[in-house]
N, C-alpha and C positions, 0 to 999 in steps of 0.2 A: 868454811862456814856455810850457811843452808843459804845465804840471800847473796853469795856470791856466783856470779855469771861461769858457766859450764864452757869449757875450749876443746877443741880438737874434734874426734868423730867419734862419738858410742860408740862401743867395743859390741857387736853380735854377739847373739844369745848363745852359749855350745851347741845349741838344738836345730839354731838357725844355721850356724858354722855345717854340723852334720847334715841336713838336710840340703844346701851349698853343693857339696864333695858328694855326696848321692846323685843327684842333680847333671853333678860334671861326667860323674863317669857312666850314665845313663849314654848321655850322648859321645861318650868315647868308643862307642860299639857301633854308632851308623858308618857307614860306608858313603864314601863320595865317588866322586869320578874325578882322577886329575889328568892333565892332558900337558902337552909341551909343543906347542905353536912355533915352528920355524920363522913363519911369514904367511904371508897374504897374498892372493891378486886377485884381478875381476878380468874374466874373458869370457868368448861369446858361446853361446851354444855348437856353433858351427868351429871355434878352434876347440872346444871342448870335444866334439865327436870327432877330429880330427888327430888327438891324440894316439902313441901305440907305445910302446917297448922302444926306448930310446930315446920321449921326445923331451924335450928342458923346457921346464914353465918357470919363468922368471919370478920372482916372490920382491916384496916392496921391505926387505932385510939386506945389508951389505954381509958378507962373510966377516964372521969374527963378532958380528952384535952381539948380545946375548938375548938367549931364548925367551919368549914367555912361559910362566906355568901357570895355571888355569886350572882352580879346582870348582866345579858343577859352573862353568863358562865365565866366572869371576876371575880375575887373573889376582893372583897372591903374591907371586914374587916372579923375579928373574934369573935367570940360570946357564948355566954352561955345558954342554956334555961331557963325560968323562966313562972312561972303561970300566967296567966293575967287573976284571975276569974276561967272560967271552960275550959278555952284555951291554947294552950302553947303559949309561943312567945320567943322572941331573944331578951337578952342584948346585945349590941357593947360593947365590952370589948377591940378594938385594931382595928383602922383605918388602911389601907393599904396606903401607903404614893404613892400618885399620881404617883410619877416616876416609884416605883415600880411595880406598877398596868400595866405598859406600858410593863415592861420586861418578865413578867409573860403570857404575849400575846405569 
C-alpha cells in the first residue's frame, strides 16, 4: 500500500551501480609503494657512522614475529616471508581491519 512505511536500503540506480564500477577501476591503475618492515631502532649518529660490512644492529622485533607490511607508510597487514623460486616474497598472515588502519594514522 502507498501510506505504508519503506524497510531496508533503496536499491541504486543501474546508472549509479555503472558509474560505482567505473569509479573503482579508475583507481585500480594508481600505483602505490608497499614496503615490509622487519623492525626498528633508534641510534646515535656516531654508531651510525660507525657501521661497515659485518656490523648487527639490533631491531626492537624477536625472531619469528611477523612482519609488517606497509602500503604508502600505513601498515595494512602482517606477514611472513616465504620463497617464491629464487626470490623472497610475503604471506598475509593478518589483514589490518579498515578502521583500524585509520587510527594508526
Amino acid at each position: 500500500m502507498a501510506n505504508e512505511p519503506q524497510t531496508g536500503t533503496p536499491a541504486a540506480a543501474p546508472d549509479q551501480n555503472r558509474i560505482g564500477v567505473d569509479n573503482l577501476r579508475v583507481l585500480e591503475t594508481i600505483e602505490v609503494s608497499m614496503a615490509v618492515e622487519v623492525g626498528r631502532t633508534e641510534i646515535t649518529i656516531r654508531d651510525l657512522l660507525r657501521l661497515n660490512e659485518g656490523s648487527v644492529v639490533e631491531l626492537d622485533r624477536l625472531a619469528g614475529d611477523p612482519l609488517d607490511i606497509l602500503v604508502n607508510g600505513t601498515m595494512i597487514a602482517k606477514g611472513e616471508v616465504v620463497m617464491v623460486g629464487e626470490r623472497f616474497g610475503i604471506r598475509f598472515t593478518e589483514i589490518v581491519d579498515p578502521e583500524k588502519r585509520v587510527e594508526i594514522i
